[in-house]
C-alpha positions as a Python dict, from the first residue, in 0.01 Angstrom:
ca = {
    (1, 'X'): (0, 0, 0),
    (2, 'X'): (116, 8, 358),
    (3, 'X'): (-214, -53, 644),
    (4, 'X'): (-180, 137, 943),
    (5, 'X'): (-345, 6, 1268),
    (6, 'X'): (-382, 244, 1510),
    (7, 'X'): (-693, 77, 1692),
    (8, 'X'): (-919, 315, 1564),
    (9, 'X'): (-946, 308, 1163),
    (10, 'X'): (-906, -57, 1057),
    (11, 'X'): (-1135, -207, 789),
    (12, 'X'): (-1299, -496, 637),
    (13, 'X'): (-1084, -434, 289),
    (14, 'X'): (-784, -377, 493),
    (15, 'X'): (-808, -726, 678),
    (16, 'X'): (-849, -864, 281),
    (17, 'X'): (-555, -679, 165),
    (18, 'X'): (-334, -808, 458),
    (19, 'X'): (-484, -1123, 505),
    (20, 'X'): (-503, -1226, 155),
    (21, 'X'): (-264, -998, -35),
    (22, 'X'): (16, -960, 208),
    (23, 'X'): (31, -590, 266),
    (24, 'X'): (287, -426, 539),
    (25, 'X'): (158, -310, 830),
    (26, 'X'): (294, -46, 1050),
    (27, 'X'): (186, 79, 1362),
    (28, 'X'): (29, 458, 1388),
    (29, 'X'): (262, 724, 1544),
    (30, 'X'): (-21, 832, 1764),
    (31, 'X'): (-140, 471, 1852),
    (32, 'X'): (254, 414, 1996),
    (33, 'X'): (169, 748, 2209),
    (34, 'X'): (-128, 594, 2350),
    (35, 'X'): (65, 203, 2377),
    (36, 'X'): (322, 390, 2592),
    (37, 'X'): (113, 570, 2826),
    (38, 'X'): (-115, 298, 2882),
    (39, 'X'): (238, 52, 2972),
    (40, 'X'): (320, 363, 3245),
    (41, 'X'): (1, 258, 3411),
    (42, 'X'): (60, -117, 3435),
    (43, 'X'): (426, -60, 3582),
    (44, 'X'): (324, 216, 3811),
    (45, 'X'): (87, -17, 3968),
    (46, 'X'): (341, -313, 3952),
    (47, 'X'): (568, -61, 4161),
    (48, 'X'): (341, 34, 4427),
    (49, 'X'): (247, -331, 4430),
    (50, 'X'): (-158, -288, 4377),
    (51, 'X'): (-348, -637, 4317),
    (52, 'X'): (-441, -592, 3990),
    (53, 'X'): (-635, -912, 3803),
    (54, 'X'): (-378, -1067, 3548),
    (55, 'X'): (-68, -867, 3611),
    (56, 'X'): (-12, -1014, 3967),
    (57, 'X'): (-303, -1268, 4032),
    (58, 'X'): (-401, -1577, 3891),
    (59, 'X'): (-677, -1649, 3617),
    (60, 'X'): (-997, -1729, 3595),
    (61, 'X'): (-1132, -1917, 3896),
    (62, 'X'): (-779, -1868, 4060),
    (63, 'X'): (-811, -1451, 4047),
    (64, 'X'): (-749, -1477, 4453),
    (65, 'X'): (-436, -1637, 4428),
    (66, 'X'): (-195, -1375, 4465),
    (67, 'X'): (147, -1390, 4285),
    (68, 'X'): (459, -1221, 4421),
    (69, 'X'): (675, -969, 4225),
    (70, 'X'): (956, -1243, 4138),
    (71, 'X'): (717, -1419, 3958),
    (72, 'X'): (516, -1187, 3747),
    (73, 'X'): (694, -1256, 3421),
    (74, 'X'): (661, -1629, 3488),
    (75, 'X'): (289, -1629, 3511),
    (76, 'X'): (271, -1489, 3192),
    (77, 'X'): (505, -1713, 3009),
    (78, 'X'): (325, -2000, 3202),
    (79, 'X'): (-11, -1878, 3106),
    (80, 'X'): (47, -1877, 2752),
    (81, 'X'): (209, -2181, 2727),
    (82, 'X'): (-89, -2387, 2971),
    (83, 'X'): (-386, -2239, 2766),
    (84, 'X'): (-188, -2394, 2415),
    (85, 'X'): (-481, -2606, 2424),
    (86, 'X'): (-611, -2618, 2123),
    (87, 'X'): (-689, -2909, 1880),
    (88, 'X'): (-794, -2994, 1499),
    (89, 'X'): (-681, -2891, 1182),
    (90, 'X'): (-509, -2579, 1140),
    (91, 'X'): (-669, -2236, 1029),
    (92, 'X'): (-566, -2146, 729),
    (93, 'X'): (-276, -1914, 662),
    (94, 'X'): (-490, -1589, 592),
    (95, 'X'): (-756, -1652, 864),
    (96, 'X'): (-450, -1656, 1128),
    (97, 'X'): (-279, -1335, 928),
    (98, 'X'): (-642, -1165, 988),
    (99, 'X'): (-631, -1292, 1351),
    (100, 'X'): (-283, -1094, 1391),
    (101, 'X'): (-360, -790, 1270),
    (102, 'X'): (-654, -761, 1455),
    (103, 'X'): (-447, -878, 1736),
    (104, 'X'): (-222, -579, 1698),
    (105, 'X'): (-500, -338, 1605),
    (106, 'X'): (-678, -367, 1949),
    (107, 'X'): (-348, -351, 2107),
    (108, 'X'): (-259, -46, 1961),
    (109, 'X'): (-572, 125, 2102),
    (110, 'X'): (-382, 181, 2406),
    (111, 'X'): (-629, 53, 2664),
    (112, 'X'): (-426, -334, 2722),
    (113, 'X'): (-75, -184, 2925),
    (114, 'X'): (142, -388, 2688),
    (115, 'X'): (528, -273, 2598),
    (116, 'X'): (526, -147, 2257),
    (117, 'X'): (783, -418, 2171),
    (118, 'X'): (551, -674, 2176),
    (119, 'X'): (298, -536, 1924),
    (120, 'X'): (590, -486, 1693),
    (121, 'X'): (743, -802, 1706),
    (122, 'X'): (373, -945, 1659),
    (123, 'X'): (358, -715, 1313),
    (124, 'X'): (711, -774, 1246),
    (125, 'X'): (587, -1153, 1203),
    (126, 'X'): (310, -1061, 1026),
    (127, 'X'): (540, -871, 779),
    (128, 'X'): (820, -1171, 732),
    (129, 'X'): (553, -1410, 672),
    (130, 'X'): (579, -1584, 997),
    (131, 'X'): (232, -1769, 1067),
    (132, 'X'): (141, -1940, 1377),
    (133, 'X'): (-4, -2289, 1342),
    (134, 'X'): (-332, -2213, 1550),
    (135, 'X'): (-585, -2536, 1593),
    (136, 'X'): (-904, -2439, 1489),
    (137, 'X'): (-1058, -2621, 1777),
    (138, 'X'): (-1084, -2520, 2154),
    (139, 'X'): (-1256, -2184, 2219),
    (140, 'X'): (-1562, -2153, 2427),
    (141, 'X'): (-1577, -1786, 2285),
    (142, 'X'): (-1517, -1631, 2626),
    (143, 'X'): (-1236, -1513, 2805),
    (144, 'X'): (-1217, -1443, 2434),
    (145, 'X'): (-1036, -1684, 2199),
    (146, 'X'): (-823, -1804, 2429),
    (147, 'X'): (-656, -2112, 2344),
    (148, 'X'): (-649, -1977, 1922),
    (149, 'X'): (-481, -1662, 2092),
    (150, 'X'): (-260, -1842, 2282),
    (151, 'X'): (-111, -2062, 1987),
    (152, 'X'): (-61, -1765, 1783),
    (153, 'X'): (122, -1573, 2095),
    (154, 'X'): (367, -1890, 2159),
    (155, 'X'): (544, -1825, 1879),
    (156, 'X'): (624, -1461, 1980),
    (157, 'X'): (826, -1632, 2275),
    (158, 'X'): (970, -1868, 2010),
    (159, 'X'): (795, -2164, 2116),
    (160, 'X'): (521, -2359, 1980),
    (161, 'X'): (475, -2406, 1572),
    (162, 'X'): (444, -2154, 1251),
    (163, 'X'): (438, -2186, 860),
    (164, 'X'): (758, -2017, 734),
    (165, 'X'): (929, -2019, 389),
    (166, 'X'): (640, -2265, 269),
    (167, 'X'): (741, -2533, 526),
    (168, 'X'): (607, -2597, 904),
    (169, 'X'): (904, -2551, 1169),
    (170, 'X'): (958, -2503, 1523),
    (171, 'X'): (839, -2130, 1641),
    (172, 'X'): (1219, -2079, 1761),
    (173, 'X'): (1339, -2212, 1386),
    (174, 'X'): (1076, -1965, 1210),
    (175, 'X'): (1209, -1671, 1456),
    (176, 'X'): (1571, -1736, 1345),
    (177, 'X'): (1502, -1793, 1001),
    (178, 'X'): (1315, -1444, 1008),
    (179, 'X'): (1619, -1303, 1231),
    (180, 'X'): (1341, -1200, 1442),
    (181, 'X'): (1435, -1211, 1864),
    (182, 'X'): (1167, -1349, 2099),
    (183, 'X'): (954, -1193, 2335),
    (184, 'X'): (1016, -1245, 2718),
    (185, 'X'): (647, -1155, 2822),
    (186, 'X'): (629, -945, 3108),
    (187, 'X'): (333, -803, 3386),
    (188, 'X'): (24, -799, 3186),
    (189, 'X'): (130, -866, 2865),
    (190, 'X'): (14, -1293, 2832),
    (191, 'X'): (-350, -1203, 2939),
    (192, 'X'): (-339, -885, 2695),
    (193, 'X'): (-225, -1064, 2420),
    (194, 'X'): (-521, -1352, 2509),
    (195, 'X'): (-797, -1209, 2592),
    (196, 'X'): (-982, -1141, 2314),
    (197, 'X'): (-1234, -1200, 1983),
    (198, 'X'): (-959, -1174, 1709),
    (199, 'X'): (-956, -1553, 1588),
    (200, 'X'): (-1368, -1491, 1587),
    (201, 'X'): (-1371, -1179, 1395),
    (202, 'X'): (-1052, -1284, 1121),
    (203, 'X'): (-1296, -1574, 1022),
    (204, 'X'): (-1613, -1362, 1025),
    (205, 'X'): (-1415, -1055, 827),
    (206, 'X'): (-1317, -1289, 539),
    (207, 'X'): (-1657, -1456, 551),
    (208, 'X'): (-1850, -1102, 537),
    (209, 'X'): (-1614, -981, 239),
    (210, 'X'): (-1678, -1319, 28),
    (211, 'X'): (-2029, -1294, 97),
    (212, 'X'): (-2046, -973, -18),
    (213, 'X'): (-1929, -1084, -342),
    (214, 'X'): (-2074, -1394, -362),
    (215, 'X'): (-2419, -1196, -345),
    (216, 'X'): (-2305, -1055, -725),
    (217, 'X'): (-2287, -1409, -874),
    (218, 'X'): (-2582, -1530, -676),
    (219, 'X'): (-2804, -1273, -844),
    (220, 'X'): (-2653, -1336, -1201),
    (221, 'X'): (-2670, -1675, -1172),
    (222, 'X'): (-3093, -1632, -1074),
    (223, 'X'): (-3113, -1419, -1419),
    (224, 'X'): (-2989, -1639, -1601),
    (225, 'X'): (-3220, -1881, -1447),
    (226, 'X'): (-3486, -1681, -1518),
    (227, 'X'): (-3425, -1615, -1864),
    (228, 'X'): (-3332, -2014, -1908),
    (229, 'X'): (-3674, -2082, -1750),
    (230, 'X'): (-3855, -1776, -2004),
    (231, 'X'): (-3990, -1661, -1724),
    (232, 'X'): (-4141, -1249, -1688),
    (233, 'X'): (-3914, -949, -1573),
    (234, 'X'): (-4222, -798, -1430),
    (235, 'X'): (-4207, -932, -1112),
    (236, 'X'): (-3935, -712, -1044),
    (237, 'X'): (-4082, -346, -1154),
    (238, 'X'): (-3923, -59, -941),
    (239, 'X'): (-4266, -3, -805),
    (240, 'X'): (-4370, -291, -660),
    (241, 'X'): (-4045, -253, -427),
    (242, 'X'): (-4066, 108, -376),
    (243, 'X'): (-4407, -17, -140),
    (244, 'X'): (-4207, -236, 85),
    (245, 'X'): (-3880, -26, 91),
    (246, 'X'): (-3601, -235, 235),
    (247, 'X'): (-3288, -101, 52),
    (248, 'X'): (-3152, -486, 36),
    (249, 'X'): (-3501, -618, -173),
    (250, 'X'): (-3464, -278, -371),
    (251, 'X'): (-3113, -307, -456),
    (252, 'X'): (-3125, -725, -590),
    (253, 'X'): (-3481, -580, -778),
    (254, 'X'): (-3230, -251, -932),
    (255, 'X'): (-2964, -578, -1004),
    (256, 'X'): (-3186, -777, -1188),
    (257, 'X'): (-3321, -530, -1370),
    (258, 'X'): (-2983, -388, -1524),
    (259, 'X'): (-2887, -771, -1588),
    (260, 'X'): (-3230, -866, -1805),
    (261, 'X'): (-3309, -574, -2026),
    (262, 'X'): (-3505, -653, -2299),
    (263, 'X'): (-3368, -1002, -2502),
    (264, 'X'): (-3485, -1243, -2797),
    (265, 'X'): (-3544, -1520, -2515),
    (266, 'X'): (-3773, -1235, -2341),
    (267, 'X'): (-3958, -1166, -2609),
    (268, 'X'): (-4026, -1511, -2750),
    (269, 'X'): (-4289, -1529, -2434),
    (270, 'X'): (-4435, -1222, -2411),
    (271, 'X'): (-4791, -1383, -2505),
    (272, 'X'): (-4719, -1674, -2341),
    (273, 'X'): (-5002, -1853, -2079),
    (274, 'X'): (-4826, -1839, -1773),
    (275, 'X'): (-4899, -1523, -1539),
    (276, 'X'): (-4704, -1596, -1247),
    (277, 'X'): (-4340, -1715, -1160),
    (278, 'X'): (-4290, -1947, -909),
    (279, 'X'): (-4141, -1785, -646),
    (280, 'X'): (-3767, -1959, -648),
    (281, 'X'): (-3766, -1683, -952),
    (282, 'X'): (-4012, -1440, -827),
    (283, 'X'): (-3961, -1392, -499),
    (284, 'X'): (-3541, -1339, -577),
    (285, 'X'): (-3572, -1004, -491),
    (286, 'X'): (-3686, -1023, -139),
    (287, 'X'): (-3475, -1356, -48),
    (288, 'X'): (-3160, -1234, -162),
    (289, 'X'): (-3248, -902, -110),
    (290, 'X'): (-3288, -1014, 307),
    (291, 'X'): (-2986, -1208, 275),
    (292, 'X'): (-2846, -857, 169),
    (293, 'X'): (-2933, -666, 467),
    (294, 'X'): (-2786, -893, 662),
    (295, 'X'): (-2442, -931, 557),
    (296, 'X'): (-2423, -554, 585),
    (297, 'X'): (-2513, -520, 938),
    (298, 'X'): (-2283, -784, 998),
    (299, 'X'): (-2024, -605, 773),
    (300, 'X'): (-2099, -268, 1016),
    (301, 'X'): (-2088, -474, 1335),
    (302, 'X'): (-1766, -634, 1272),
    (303, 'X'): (-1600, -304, 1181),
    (304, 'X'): (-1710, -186, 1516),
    (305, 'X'): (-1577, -491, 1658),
    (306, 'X'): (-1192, -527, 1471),
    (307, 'X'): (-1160, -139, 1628),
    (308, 'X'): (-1285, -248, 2000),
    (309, 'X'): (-1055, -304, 2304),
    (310, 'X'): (-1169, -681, 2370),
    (311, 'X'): (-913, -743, 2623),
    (312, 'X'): (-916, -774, 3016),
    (313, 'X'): (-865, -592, 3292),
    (314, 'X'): (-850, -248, 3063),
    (315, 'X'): (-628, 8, 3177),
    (316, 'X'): (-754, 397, 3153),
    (317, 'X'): (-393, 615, 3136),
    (318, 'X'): (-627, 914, 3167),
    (319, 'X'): (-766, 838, 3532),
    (320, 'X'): (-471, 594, 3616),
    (321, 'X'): (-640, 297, 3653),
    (322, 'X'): (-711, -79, 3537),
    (323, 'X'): (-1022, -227, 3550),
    (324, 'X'): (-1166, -536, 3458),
    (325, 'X'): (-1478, -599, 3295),
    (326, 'X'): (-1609, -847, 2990),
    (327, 'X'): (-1551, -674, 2645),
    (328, 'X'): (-1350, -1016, 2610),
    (329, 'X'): (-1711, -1156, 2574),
    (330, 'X'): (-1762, -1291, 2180),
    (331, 'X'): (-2161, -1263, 2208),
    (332, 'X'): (-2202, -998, 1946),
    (333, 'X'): (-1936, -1214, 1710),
    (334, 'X'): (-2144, -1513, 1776),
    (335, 'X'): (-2477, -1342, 1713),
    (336, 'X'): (-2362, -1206, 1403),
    (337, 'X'): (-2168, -1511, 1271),
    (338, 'X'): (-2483, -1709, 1314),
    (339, 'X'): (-2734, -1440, 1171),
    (340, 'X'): (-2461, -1442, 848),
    (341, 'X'): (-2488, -1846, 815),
    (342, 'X'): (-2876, -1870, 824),
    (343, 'X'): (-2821, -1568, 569),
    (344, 'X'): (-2624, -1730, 319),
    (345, 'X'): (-2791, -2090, 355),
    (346, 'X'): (-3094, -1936, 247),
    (347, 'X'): (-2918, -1774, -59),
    (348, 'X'): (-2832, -2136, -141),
    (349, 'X'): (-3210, -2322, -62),
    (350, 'X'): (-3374, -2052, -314),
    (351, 'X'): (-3106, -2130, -604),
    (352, 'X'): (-3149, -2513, -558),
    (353, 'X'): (-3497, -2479, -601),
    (354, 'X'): (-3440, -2298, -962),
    (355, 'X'): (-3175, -2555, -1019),
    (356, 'X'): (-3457, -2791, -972),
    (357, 'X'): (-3675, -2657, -1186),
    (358, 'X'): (-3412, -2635, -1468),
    (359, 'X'): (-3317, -3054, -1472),
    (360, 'X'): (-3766, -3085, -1411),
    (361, 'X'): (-3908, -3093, -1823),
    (362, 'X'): (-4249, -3013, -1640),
    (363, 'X'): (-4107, -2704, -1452),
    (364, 'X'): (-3876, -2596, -1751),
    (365, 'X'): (-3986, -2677, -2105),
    (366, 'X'): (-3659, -2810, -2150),
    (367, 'X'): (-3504, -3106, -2201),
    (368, 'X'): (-3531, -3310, -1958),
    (369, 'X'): (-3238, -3313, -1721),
    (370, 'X'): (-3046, -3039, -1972),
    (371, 'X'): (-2978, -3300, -2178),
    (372, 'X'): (-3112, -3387, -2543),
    (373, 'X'): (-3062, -3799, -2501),
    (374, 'X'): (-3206, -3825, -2210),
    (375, 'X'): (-3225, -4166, -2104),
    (376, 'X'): (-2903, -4254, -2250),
    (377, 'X'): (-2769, -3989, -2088),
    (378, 'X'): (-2804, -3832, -1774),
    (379, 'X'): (-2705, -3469, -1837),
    (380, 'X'): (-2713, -3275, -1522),
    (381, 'X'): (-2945, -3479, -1283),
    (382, 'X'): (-2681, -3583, -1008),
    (383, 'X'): (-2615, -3184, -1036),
    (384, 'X'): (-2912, -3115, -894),
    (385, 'X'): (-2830, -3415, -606),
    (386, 'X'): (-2582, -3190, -487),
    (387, 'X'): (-2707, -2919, -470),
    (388, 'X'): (-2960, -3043, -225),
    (389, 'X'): (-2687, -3220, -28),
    (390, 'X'): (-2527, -2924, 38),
    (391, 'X'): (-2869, -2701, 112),
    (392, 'X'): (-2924, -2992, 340),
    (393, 'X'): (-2611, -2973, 509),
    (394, 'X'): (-2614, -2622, 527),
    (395, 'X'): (-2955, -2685, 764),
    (396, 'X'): (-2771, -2853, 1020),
    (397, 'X'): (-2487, -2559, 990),
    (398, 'X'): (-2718, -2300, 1040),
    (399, 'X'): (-2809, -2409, 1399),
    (400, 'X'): (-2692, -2160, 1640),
    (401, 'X'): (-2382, -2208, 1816),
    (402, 'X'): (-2463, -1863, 2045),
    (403, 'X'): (-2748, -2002, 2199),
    (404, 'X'): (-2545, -2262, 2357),
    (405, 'X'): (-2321, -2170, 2695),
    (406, 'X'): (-2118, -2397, 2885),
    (407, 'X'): (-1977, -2301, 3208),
    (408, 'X'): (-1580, -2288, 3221),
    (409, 'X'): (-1320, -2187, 3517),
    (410, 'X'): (-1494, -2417, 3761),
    (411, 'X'): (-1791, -2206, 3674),
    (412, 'X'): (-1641, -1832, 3728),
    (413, 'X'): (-1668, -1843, 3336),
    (414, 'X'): (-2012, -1930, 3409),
    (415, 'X'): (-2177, -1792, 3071),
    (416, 'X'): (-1934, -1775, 2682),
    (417, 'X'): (-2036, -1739, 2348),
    (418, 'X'): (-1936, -2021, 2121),
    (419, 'X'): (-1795, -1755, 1890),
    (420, 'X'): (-1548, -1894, 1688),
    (421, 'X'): (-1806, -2182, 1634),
    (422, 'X'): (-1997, -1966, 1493),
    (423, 'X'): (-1780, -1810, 1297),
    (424, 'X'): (-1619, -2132, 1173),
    (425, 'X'): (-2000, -2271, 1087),
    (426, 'X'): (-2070, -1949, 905),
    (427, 'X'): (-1740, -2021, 705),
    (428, 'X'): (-1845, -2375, 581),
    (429, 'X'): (-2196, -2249, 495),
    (430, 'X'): (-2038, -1935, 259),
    (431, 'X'): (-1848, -2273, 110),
    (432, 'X'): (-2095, -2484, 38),
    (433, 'X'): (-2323, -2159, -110),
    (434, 'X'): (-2017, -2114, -359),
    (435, 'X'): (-2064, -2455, -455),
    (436, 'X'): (-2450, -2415, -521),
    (437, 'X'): (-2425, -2102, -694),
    (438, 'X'): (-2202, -2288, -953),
    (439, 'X'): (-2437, -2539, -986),
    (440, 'X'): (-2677, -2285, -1070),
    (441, 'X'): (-2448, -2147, -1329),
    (442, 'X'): (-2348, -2443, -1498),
    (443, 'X'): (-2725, -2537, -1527),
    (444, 'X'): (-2860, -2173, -1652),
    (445, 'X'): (-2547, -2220, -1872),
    (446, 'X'): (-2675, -2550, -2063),
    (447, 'X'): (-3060, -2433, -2082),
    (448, 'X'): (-2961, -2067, -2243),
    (449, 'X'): (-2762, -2326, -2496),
    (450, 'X'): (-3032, -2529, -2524),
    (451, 'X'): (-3268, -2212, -2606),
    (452, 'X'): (-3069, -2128, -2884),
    (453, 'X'): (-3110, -1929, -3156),
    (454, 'X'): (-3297, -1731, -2889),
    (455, 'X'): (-3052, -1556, -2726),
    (456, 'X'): (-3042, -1379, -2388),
    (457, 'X'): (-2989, -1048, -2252),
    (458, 'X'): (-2586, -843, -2371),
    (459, 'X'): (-2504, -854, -1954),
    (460, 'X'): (-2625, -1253, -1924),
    (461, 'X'): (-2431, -1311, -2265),
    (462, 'X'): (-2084, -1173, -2097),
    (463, 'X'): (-2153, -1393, -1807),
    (464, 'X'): (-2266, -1702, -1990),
    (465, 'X'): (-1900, -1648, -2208),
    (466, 'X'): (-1696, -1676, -1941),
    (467, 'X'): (-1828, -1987, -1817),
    (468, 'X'): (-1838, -2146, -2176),
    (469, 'X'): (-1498, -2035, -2208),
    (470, 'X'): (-1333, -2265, -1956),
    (471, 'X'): (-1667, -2466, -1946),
    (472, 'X'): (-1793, -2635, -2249),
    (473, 'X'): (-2150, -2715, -2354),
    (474, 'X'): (-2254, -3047, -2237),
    (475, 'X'): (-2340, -3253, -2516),
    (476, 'X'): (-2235, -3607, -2372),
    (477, 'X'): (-2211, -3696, -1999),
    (478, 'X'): (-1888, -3653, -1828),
    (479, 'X'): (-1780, -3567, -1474),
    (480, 'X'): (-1949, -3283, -1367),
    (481, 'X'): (-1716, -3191, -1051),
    (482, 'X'): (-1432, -3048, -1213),
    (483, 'X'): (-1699, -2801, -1428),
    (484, 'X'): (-1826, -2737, -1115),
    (485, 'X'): (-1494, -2638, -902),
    (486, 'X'): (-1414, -2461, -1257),
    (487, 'X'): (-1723, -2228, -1209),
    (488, 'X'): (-1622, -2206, -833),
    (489, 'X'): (-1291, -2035, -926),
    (490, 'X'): (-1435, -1807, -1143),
    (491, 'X'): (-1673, -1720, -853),
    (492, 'X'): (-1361, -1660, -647),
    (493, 'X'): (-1186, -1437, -887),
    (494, 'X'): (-1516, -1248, -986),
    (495, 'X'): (-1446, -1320, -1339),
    (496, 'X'): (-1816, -1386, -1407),
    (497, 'X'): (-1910, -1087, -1199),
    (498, 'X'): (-1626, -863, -1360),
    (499, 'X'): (-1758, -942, -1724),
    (500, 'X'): (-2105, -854, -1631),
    (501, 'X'): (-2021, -511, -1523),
    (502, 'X'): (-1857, -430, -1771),
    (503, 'X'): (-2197, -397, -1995),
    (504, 'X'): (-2399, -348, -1686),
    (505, 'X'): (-2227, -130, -1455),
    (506, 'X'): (-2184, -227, -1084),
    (507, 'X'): (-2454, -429, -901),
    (508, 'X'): (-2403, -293, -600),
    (509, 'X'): (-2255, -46, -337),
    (510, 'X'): (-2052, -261, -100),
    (511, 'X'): (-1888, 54, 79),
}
């Protein structure tokens, strides 16, 4: 499959499938229409010599210095290479793939006045494998991701660092390697390829698509929980959501429904005392269900986002003119990215709290701790440890980074977004939820064992076989990291998820 950008069309799934899968990209034929008209504009003004921000002034706070014509090409070399500022640990390969499509994507809208050539060598990279190194560290979130951007564009001019043929060389080595000539930037064409919310939106794409999928396995894992736990499937009768319709809490209700039809372990308790879950199991449908709603408006928002013009000053071919303004700005990003982490650190706090109850005899009728020596053994106490450690953690993550602002430019950049903090926050939370949902399997796994003959519903059955098929039972203690990481992979690869549809059908409608 070949993914087009033309500025216009791009998706979430598409940013996977390049990202992730390595899938060519090509630019539209109408997009290269719209990248050549919008370049006429930039040189006519060049020609006529009109002061035009970023093609023949300075940046920033220095917008009033003027630059003459012999040096327009130099101040965008020089402003590429001066705002290679970042620092930290590398992104990882496919966040900085997702960072240059969406690079090219919004260039290929036609509004930046950038030479075709550029955009294609960008994709040509892209398409030989050639990856920037970009430091995570060192955007402010506005004049968009600069210093990320910047990184990512030095290699284009065959400077700074990229990952090529599995080993980290010189930009200039990676170019020859990939017989691929460099770019000598010219009017316009630094800040264009700068200014912008890509590195932002590549780590918040990636995030919304896992968490999307991580929802699946979240809402398995509470199931089997529930069923571990013998506790009631009324809670989550069609009618009790149809009176507070949000389609999220009505969709996880629909879920859990199709994965606990009617089992043994269901109806050893139908007579039993207890009336009422606690809410860890019967509330699931309106936690996760919120969590839900909220990873699809920040699905919808970013989709808006990977198709915007985000660069600055914007030139308008129809009305011949540039003008600068502030779609550069990362505050929606930001916003979003830290609506998504307080999402997804909530999916985690609600599954600890069932883990809980699990290792708790008192809470669970079970053994205590999962384990039937308890005392000599342990079972899976320090399981529950970490699970709190991470909810815990994921507190201090889930602090906003957009409500913070400080001023940049000698205060002409008087107001940014803290974007790609957020976005980077949001990524370590969706980690750390991973981790916590396989707790919660590996747990529901050992008391369904430990409930046996009894056994639980056909959909909970597939899921509980593919963990005990490259998890065993625990009957004696051992490490319980590797089970756990084991159950993270199969999270990754929707294995779990994958078996479970196959008797249930699918639990939701991503779009």
């Amino acid at each position: 499959m070949v993914i087009t950008v033309d500025g216009e069309n791009l998706t979430i799934n598409d940013v996977v499938r390049v990202a992730r899968d390595g899938e060519e990209v090509v630019i539209g034929k109408r997009a290269v229409q719209k990248i050549t008209r919008s370049r006429d504009v930039v040189e006519r003004a060049v020609s006529h010599d009109k002061v035009v921000y970023g093609v023949n002034t300075g940046f920033g706070e220095l917008a009033n210095v003027r630059i003459g014509a012999k040096d327009l090409e130099r101040l965008q070399t020089n402003l590429i290479r001066s705002h290679s500022a970042g620092v930290g640990q590398p992104f990882d390969k496919e966040i900085v793939r997702g960072m240059m499509l969406l690079r090219a994507n919004a260039l290929s809208k036609g509004f930046s006045g950038i030479r075709l050539v550029v955009i294609e060598t960008l994709i040509e990279l892209l398409n030989e494998g050639v990856i920037p190194v970009v430091p995570q560290q060192g955007s402010v979130g506005a004049s968009g991701d600069l210093a990320p951007l910047a990184h990512m564009a030095l290699v284009l001019m065959g400077e700074g660092e990229a990952f090529s043929r599995g080993e980290r060389v010189s930009g200039s080595e990676a170019l020859r390697q990939a017989q691929i000539k460099p770019v000598r930037l010219q009017a316009k064409e630094g800040v264009a390829l700068i200014n912008g919310t890509q590195p932002m939106s590549a780590v918040g794409a990636l995030a919304v698509y896992d968490a999307l999928r991580l929802i699946e396995d979240a809402t398995i894992a509470a199931a089997m929980s529930l069923e571990a736990l013998r506790g009631t499937r009324s809670a989550y009768d069609e009618r009790i959501h149809a009176t507070r319709p949000h389609r999220g809490q009505i969709d996880v209700a629909a879920a859990l429904r199709r994965l606990l039809p009617p089992s043994e372990i269901g109806k050893s308790h139908i007579n039993c005392e207890k009336v009422q879950d606690a809410y860890s199991l019967r509330c699931a449908p309106q936690v996760i269900g919120a969590s839900l709603d909220t990873i699809r408006y920040v699905k919808r928002l970013l989709e808006v986002e990977i198709n915007s013009a985000t660069d600055n000053p914007l030139v308008f071919p129809e009305d011949d003119e540039i003008i600068s303004g502030g779609n550069f700005h990362g505050q929606p990003v930001a916003v979003a990215m830290d609506f998504l982490g307080i999402a997804l650190a909530e999916i985690a706090s609600i599954a600890e709290r069932r883990v809980n109850r699990l290792v708790d005899p008192k809470l669970s009728g079970l053994p205590s701790f999962l384990t039937e020596e308890g005392g000599l053994e342990s079972g899976m106490m320090l399981a529950q440890y970490t699970a709190a450690a991470l909810v815990s953690e994921n507190k201090v993550l889930a602090h906003p980074a957009s409500v913070d602002s400080i001023p940049t430019s000698a205060d002409q950049e008087d107001h940014v977004s803290m974007g790609t903090i957020a976005a980077r926050k949001c990524r370590s939370i969706l980690e750390n939820v991973r981790n916590v949902v396989a707790i919660e399997y590996m747990c529901a796994a050992q008391g369904l064992d430990l409930l046996e003959p009894l056994q639980t519903s056909e959909p909970l059955a597939g899921a509980k076989g593919i963990i005990r098929h490259h998890v065993k039972k625990l009957e004696d203690d051992r490490q319980l990291s590797p089970d756990i990481q084991t159950i993270v992979e199969l999270i990754k690869t929707r294995q779990i998820s994958a078996a479970v549809e196959e008797v249930a059908g699918s639990l939701y409608d991503h779009g």
